[in-house]
N, C-alpha and C positions, 0 to 999 in steps of 0.2 A: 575335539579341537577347542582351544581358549579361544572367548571370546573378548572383544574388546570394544567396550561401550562404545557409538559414535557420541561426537561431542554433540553438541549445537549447533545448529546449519553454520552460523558465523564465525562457529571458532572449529570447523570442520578441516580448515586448510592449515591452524594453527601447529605449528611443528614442536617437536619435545620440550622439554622445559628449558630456558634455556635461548630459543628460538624468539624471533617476534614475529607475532601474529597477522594474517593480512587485515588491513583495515578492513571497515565494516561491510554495507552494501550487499546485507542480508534480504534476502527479498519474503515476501510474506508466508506463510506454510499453503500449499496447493497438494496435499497430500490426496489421491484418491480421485485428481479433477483427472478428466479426458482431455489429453493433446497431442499431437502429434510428434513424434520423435522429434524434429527439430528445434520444435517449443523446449521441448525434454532438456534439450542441450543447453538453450538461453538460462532457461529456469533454475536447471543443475549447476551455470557458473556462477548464477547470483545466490544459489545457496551456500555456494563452497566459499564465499567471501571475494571473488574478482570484481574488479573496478574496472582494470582499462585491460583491455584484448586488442592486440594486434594483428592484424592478417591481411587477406587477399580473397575474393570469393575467385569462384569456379564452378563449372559444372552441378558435380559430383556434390560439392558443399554449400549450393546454391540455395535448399530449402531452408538451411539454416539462415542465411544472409538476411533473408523474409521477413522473422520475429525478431531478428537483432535490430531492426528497426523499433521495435516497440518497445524494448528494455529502456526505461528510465534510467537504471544503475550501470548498466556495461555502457561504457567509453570506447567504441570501436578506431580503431588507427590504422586507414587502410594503406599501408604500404605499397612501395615500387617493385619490390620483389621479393619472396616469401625466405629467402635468405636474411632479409633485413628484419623480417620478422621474428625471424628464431631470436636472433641478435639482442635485439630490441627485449623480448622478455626473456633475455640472460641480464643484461642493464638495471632494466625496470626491478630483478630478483636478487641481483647484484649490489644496487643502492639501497633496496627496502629491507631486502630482508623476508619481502612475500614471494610466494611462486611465482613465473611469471605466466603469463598463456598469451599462446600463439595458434592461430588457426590460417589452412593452406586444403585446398581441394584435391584433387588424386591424381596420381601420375607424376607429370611434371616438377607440380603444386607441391606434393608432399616430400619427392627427392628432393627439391630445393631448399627441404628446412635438413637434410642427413648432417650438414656441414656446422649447424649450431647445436643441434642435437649432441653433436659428437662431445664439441667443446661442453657444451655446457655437462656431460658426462666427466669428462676431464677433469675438468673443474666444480665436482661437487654441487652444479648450481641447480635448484629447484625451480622446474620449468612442466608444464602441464601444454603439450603439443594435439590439436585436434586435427585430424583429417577426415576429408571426407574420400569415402569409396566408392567404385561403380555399385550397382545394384548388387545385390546379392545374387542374383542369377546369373550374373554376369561374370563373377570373378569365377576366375580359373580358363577362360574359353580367349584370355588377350584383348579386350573388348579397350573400348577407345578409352587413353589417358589410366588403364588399369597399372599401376604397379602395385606389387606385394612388398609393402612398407612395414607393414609387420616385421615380416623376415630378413626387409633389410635392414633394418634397423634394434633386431635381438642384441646384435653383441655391444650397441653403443647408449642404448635405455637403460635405466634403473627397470624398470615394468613397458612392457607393450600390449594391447589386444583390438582387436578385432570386434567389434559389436554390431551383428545383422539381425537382429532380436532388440525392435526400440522398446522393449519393458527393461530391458537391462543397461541404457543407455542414464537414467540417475544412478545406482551403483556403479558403473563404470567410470564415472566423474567422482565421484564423494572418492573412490579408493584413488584414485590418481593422484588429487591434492592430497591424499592421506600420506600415502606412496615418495612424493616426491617431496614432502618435508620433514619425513620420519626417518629416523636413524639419520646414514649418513645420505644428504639431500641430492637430487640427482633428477635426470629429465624423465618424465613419462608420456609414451604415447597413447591416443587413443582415437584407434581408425574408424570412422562407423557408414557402415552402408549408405546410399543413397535412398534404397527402399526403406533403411528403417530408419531414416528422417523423415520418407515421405509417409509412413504407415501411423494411425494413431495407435494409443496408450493410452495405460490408467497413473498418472504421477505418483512414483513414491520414495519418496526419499530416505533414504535406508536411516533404520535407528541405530543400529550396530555395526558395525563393520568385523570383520571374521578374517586378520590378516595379520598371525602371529610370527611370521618370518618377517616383515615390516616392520615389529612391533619393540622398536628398541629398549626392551626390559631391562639389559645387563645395566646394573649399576658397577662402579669400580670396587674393586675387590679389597677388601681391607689390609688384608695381608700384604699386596702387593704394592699399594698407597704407601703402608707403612716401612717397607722396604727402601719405597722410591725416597720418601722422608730422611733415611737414615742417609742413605748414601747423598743428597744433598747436602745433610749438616757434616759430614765427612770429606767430601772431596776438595780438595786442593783447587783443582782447577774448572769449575764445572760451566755449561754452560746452554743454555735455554736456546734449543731449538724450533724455531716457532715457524708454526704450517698453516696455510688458509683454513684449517679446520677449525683454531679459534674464533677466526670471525664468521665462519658458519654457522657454528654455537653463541653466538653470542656471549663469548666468555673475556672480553678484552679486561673487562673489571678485574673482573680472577685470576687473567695473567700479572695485573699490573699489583696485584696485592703479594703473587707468589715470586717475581721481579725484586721486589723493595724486600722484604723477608730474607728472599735467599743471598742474595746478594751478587747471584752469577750471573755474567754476561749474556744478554741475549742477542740472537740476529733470528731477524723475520725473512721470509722467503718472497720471490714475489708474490703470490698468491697472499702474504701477511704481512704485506707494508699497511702500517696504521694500527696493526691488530695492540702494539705499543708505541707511546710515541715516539719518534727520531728524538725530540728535545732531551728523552730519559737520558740519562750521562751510563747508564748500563746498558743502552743500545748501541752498536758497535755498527747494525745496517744489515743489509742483505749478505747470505753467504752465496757461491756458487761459480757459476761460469762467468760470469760482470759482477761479481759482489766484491764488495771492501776486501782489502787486504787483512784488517783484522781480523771482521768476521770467518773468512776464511780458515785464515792462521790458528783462530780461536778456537774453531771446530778440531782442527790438526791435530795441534797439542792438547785438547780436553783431556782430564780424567776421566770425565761424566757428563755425558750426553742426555739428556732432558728434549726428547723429541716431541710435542704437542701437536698434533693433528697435521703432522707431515709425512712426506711419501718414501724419503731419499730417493728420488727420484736422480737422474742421471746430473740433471744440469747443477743438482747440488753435490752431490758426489765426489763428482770427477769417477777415473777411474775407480770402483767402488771396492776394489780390496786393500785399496791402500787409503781411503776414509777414516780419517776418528781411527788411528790403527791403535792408542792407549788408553781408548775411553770402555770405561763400561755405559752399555746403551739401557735406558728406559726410555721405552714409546708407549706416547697413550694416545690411543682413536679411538672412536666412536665405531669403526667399522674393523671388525678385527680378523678379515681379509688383509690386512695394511700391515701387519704385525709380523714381522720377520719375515714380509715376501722378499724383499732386497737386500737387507742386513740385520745380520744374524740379532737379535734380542734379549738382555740378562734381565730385563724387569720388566713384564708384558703388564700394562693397564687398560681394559677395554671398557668404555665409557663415556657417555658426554661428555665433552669437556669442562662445560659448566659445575657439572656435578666432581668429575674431577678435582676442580680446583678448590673447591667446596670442603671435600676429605684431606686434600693436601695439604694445605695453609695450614690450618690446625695440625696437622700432624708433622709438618716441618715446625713451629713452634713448642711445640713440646717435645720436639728434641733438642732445640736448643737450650729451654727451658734445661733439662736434663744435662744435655753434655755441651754446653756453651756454642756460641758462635765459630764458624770455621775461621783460622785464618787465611785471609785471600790477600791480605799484601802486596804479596811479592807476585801473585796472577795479576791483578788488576796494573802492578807497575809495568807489567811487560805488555798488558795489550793496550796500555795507555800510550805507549811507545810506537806500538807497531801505528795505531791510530793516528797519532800525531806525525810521525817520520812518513805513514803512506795514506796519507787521507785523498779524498777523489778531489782531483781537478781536473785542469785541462789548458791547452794552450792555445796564441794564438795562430789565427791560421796564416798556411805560406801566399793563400791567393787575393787575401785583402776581403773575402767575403767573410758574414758571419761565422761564429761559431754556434752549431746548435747545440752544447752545451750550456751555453751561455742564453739564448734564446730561453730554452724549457727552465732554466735557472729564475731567471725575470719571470716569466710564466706563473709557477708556483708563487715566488717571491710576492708579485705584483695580485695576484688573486687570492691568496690567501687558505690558510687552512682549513675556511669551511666549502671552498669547493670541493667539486669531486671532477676529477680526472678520468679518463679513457683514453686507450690507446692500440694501436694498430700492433704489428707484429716488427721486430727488427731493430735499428740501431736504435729509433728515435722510442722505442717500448724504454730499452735498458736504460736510457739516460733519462727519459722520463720516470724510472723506477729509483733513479740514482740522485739527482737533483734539485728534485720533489722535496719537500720536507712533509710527512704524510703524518700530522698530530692524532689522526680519530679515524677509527674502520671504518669501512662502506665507502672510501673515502678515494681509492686506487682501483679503478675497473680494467683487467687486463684480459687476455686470451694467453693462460700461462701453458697446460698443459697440452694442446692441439699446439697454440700459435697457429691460432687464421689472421692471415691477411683480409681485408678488410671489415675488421671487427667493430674499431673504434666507431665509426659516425650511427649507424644505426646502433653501438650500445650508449652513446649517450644519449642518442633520444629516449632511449628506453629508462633510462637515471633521471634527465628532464621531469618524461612524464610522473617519476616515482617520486623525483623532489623537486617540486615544480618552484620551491624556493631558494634551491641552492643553484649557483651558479656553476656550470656544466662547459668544462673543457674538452674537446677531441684532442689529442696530438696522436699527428695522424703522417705518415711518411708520403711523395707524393706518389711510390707505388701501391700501397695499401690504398689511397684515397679515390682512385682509381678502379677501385673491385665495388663497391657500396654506394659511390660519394650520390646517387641520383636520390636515397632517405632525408637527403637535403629538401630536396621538392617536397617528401612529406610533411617534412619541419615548420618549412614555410606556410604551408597551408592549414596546417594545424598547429601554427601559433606554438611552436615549441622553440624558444631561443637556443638551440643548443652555438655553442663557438666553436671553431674548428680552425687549430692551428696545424697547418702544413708544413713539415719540415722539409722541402726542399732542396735536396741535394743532385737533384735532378739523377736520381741513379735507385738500384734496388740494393739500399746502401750496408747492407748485411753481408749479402752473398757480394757486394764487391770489397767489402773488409776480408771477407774468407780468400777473396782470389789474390788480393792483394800480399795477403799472409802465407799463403798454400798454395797457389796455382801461377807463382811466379809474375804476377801483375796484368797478367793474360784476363782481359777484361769483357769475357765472351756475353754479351746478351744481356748489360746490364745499363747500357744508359738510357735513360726514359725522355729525354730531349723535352725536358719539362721548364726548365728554368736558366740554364745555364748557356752564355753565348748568344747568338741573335732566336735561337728557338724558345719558346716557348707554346708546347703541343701536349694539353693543351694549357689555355692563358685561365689560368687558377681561379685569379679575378673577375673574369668575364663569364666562366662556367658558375659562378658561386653567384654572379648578378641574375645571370638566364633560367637560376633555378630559384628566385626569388629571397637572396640573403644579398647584405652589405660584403661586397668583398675589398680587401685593404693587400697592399702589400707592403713587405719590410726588405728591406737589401741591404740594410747597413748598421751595423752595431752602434752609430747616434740615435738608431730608429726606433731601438727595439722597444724600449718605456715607453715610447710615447703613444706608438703600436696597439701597443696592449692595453696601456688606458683607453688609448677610443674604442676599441672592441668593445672592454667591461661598460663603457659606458652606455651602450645598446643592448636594448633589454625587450624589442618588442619584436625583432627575427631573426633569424638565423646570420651568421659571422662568418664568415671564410677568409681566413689572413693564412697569404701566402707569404712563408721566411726566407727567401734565397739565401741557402749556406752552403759551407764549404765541404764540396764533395768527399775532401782527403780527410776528414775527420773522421776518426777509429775509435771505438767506444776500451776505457782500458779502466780496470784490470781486465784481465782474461787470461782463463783457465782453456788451452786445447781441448777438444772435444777430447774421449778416451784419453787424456791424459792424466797422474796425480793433480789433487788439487795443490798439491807440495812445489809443482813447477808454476804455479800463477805466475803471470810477469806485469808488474806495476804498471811500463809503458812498454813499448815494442823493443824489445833486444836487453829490459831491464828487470831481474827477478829480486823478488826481498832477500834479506841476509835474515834466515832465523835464529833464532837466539836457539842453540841443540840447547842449553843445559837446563831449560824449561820441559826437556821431554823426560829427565829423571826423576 
C-alpha cells in the first residue's frame, strides 16, 4: 500500500494544491503525553488546524464538552439546535475555504445534523462532523439516545467511522480533515464512544497518513488537455460551462485567464456565481431552470461545451436528451465518478481544476499561436442579441406592494460586492442568484443541490464567524426563516452581526408559483399568514427584538434604500428586516421541470424566437 506523508499538524487540514489552507491554531506537539479520549478529541482539533467549532453538548459527548473548556485555540459556538450547527460549518467552509466542524451528542443529537450532512455532501463542501456515542457496551442492545449514525449516514458521507478504541481517536480526526479536503471535498463523520472519551490514552498523532483512495494523485492528462485545446481554438460556437467545482479548487484566477484567451461565452451555475465575474462582458449569467435566456440558449446552440467542475445535473439540463444536442462535450473534474454519469463525454479531463487550467492556457495558446484565433463574430452577435432582446427583469406589481426583485436588487446594489450573501431555498434563492451582481467567489452561500429549507441564517452565521470582516446577508423567505430563525439568539449572544433580509410574501412562494402554473391556482397549504392583510403570525419585528437583534420593517418601494442603509449601518448585533411584497410575483425565465430547455419561456405565456440558422 502507498504511503502518503502526513503534512504538519497545521497544514494537516490543508486541501490539494489549489485549495486554501485553514488558518493556523496549531497547538503544541503532545506526542506520547497520557489523556483521556476526550482530551484526545480537543487536542486532535487543534492539531488539525480548527479555530471555531460549532455544536450542542449532550450525554454521550459530555466528556468532551469538559476539556473544550480549557482550549485556548477552539472557539466553541453553542448553538439552538444541532441542525444549525451542521449549517453553520457548511457557511463557515463555504466563505473560508477551510473545513468546517460541527459536534452533536447521540441519538437525537447526531440525526439532527443527517440534513446538513447530506447538503453539504451535495454540495461538495468540506465539513468534519463529530458525535458522540453511547458506551461501547451499550451499542447494539437500543440503550438510551443510541442511533446507529454510522449507517445512517453511509450513503450521504464522503468517509464515516465509528471509534470505541480512544488510541485511535488522533488518527481518526487527522484522516477526517485529510478526507474531506482531499480530492473532491465532502462531509465526514466521526462517531466516537462515550467509554472511549471516558478511557485514557497515550497521544499520538499520526506521522503519515496511509489513505491512497483519498489521495488525489491524477493529474490531467496531456493528451486529453491537448485535445480539449484543439477543439477550443476550432469551434464556432463554444462555450464555458462553469460548476461549483471551480471555486472549490480555488481556480477562479485560471478560469478567468482561460475566459479572456478563448474568447467563448461563459454561464456559471448556482453553485458558480462569482467563480467569474458578472461585470466580464463574456459572462452571459446562470444557465438552467431560472437562468438567463442567453445563457440557456448559448448552451442549445454550442458547438463545444467546456464543462469545468459541473454535474449536468437536471436543473441545468432540462430534459437531458435534448441538451447541447450539436455540442461536442469536454468535462473536467476532480472526481471522475462525475464524468459521463449524466451526459455522454467526447474529451474526459480528470483533475484539479486548478491544475487543469494550468495545462490548458498554455496549450490553448499555442494553438492559436499555430492556427490563429477562431472566428466568433458572428456567435458572439447572436448571443449579444439574445442578451439584450431578453435580459432579466421584472415588473411592477398589480397589488401596490413591493417587488422582491427589486428589493434583493437594492440589496446587492446597496451592499456591495465584498459582501457575501446566503440564502434559503425557493423563489427569493433564484432571484437572489439573479440580481445579485456576484464580482469574486466565496461570495454566493446557497443550498444548491439538496435545497433545504432553512439553510440561510445559521449558514451566515457560519460566514460571520469565517469573515468576521465582511459584511453578511441572509435572504431568507418568511417560510425558510421559519425552520432555523432561533441561530438568531446564538448571533446575538455571541456578537455575530449576521443581517437577515426577509422576503415576505407571506406564502411558500415556490410551491405557490408551481400551483399557480400547474395546479390550476388551487392554492392548497401555502399561505403562511405572515405578512399580508391584518395577520401577521408571527410579527418578524417582534420575534427578531425577542431574540436580541434590531428588527426594521419595509412595506413600500420609497422604503427600500433607506431600509437597507440603516441595517448596514448597524454593526454591533444581529438585523432582522422584514420586506412585505408582493405575493404574485413569479420568478421568470423558466424552464418546466422534465421539459427541453428549448421551451424556456422569458415571462408566463412568452417563449424566445431562436435564431434556427445559428444551429448549421
Amino acid at each position: 500500500m502507498a504511503q502518503v506523508r502526513a503534512p504538519k499538524p497545521s497544514a494537516l487540514a490543508t486541501p490539494q494544491a489549489g485549495r486554501t489552507a485553514p488558518a493556523g491554531g496549531t497547538a503544541p506537539a503532545t506526542t506520547g503525553q497520557e489523556m483521556t479520549g476526550a482530551q484526545a478529541i480537543i487536542k486532535s482539533l487543534e492539531m488539525a488546524g480548527a479555530t471555531d467549532v460549532f455544536g450542542l453538548p449532550g450525554g454521550a459527548i459530555l466528556p468532551t464538552y469538559d476539556p473544550l473548556m480549557d482550549s485556548t485555540t477552539l472557539r466553541h459556538i453553542l448553538v439552538r439546535h444541532e441542525q444549525g450547527a451542521g449549517h453553520a460549518a457548511q457557511g463557515y467552509a463555504h466563505a473560508t475555504g477551510k473545513p468546517g466542524v460541527c459536534i452533536a451528542t447521540s441519538g437525537p443529537g447526531a440525526t439532527n445534523l443527517v440534513t446538513p450532512i447530506a447538503d453539504a455532501n451535495m454540495d461538495s463542501i468540506p465539513m468534519v462532523a463529530i458525535t458522540g456515542q453511547v458506551a461501547a457496551s451499550l451499542i447494539g442492545t437500543d440503550g438510551f439516545q443510541e442511533a446507529d449514525i454510522v449507517g445512517i449516514t453511509q450513503p450521504i458521507t464522503k468517509h464515516n467511522v465509528l471509534v470505541t478504541d480512544p488510541q485511535e481517536i488522533p488518527q481518526a480526526i487527522a484522516e477526517a480533515f485529510y478526507i474531506a479536503t482531499h480530492g473532491r471535498p465532502g462531509p465526514v463523520l466521526v462517531d466516537i464512544a462515550k467509554s472511549a472519551q471516558q478511557a485514557t490514552m497515550n497521544f499520538q498523532w499520526p506521522e503519515r497518513i496511509e489513505l491512497p483512495g483519498f489521495n488525489s494523485g491524477a493529474r490531467p492528462h496531456a493528451k486529453t488537455v491537448q485535445e480539449a485545446a484543439r477543439l477550443l481554438a476550432t469551434a464556432r460556437r463554444p462555450v464555458l460551462y462553469v460548476g461549483g467545482g471551480v471555486i472549490r479548487s480555488g481556480a477562479s484566477a485560471g478560469l478567468r485567464k482561460l475566459t479572456d484567451l478563448s474568447g467563448a461565452a461563459v454561464v456559471t451555475t448556482l453553485m458558480a456565481r462569482g467563480a467569474l465575474p458578472d461585470s466580464h462582458p463574456q459572462h452571459l449569467g446562470m444557465p438552467g431552470m431560472h437562468g438567463t435566456v442567453a445563457a440557456v440558449a448559448a448552451l442549445q446552440k454550442a458547438d463545444l461545451v467546456v464543462a469545468l467542475g459541473a454535474r449536468f445535473d437536471d436543473r441545468v439540463t432540462g430534459k437531458l436528451s435534448s441538451f447541447a444536442p450539436h455540442a461536442t462535450i469536454v468535462h473536467a473534474d476532480i472526481d471522475p465518478a462525475e464524468i459521463g454519469k449524466n451526459r455522454a463525454v467526447d474529451v474526459p479531463i480528470v483533475g484539479d481544476l486548478k491544475e487543469v487550467f494550468e495545462a490548458l492556457v498554455p496549450a490553448l495558446a499555442a494553438e492559436h499561436q499555430q492556427h490563429g484565433k477562431p472566428d466568433l463574430e458572428a456567435w458572439w452577435a447572436q448571443l449579444d442579441d439574445w442578451r439584450s432582446t431578453y435580459g432579466l427583469g421584472f415588473t411592477r406589481t398589480d397589488d401596490g406592494l413591493s417587488s422582491p426583485q427589486h428589493v434583493i436588487q437594492r440589496l446587492g446594489e446597496i451592499s456591495g460586492p465584498d459582501s457575501i450573501f446566503t440564502s434559503g431555498v425557493g423563489q427569493h434563492q433564484m432571484w437572489a442568484s439573479q440580481f445579485i451582481k456576484y464580482e469574486r467567489p466565496n461570495s454566493w452561500i446557497n443550498s444548491g443541490g439538496l435545497g433545504t429549507m432553512g439553510f440561510s441564517v445559521p449558514a451566515a452565521m457560519g460566514a460571520k464567524v469565517g469573515e468576521p470582516d465582511r459584511t453578511v446577508w441572509a435572504i431568507d423567505g418568511d417560510g425558510c426563516f421559519q425552520m432555523t430563525n432561533q441561530e438568531l439568539v446564538t448571533c446575538a449572544i455571541n456578537e455575530i452581526p449576521i443581517k437577515v433580509a426577509i422576503i415576505n410574501n407571506s406564502s411558500l412562494g415556490m410551491v405557490r408559483q408551481w400551483q399557480t402554473l400547474f395546479y390550476n391556482e388551487r392554492y392548497s397549504n401555502t399561505d403562511l399568514h405572515t405578512g399580508h392583510g391584518t395577520q401577521r403570525i408571527p410579527d418578524f419585528v417582534k420575534l427578531g427584538e425577542a431574540m436580541g437583534c434590531v428588527g426594521l420593517r419595509c412595506e413600500s418601494d420609497a422604503d427600500v434604500d433607506a431600509t437597507i442603509k440603516r441595517a448596514m449601518e448597524i454593526d454591533d448585533q444581529p438585523v432582522v428586516v422584514d420586506f412585505t411584497v408582493s405575493r404574485d410575483a413569479m420568478v421568470w425565465p423558466m424552464v418546466a421541470a422534465g421539459t427541453s430547455n428549448d421551451e424556456i419561456q422569458y415571462a408566463r405565456g412568452i417563449a424566445p424566437e431562436w435564431d434556427r440558422g445559428e444551429e448549421e
